[in-house]
N, C-alpha and C positions, 0 to 999 in steps of 0.2 A: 502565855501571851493571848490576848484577846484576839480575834477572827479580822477586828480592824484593823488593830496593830501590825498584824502579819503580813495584810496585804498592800498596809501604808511602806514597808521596810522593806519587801518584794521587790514593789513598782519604784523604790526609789533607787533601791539599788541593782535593778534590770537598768532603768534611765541612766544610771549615771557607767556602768560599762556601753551600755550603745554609746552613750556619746563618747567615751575614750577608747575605740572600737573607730567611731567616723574621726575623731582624732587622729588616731593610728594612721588610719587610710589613706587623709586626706596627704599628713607630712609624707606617705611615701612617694604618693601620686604626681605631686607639686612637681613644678619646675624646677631642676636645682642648676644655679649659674654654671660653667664648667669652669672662670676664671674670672676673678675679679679684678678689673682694668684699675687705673687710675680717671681715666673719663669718668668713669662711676660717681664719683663722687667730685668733683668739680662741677660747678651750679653751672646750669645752662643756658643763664639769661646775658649774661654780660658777658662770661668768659674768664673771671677774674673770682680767687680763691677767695673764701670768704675769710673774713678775719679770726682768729681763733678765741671762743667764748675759754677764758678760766677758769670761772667762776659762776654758777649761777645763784643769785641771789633770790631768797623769796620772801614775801613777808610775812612772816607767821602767824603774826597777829590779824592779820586782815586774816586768811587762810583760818584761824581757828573761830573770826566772827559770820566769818562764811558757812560754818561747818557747824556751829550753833544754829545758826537759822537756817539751815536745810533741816538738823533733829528739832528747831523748836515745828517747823511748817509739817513736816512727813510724822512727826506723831501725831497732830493737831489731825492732820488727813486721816491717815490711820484712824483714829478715837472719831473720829465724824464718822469713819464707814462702819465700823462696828457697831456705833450706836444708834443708826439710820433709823433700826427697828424697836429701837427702845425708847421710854418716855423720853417728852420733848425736854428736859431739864439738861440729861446730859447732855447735850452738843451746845446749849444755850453755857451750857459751865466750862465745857474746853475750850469754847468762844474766849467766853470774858479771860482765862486763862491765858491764851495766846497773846489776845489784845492786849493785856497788861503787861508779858512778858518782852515783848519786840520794846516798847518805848521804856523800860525798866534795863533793855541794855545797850539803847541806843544811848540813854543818859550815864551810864554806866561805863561807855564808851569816852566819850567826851570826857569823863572828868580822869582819864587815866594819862 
C-alpha cells in the first residue's frame, strides 16, 4: 500500500470506531423510561384516539420522478464542482445535458 492509502484507511477507520464508541456512550447514558403508560401514546390535543391508519399508500411513481431528479440535479452539481477548474466546455456540456434531460422527462411523463 501506498503512504496515502494507509493513512486514508487509518483515519477512516479511527472515525468510524469513535463514532460507534459516542454511539455506545451515548445509548447507555440516555434516559430510559421505567414504564410505559398508556397516556403515552394517546394525542394530547383533543383527548380522543386517533383513528387507526391500515394502510399506507405511496406513490411510487411520483417517489421514483422525485428520485430521478434529485440523481439528474446532484450529478449535474457534482460535474459543475469538479470541473470549476477545468476548460470552460465542460460545465457549458453538463449544462446543455441537464436542460435537455428535466423537459425530455417531463414529456416522457405526460405521455405515460
Amino acid at each position: 500500500m501506498e503512504n496515502g492509502s494507509l493513512i486514508l484507511l487509518v483515519s477512516f477507520v479511527s472515525s468510524l470506531l469513535i463514532a460507534l464508541i459516542i454511539y455506545w456512550i451515548g445509548g447507555k447514558m440516555s434516559a430510559k423510561p421505567k414504564r410505559i403508560s398508556k397516556e403515552k401514546g394517546i394525542s394530547y390535543a383533543c383527548g380522543e384516539n386517533p383513528p387507526e391508519v391500515r394502510e399506507v399508500r405511496i406513490n411510487l411513481e411520483r417517489f421514483f420522478l422525485f428520485t430521478v431528479y434529485f440523481l439528474i440535479f446532484d450529478v449535474f452539481a457534482f460535474m459543475i464542482a469538479i470541473s470549476w477548474f477545468a476548460s470552460w466546455i465542460y460545465p457549458v456540456v453538463y449544462s446543455i445535458i441537464v436542460l435537455l434531460a428535466v423537459p425530455a422527462l417531463l414529456i416522457a411523463r405526460r405521455r405515460l
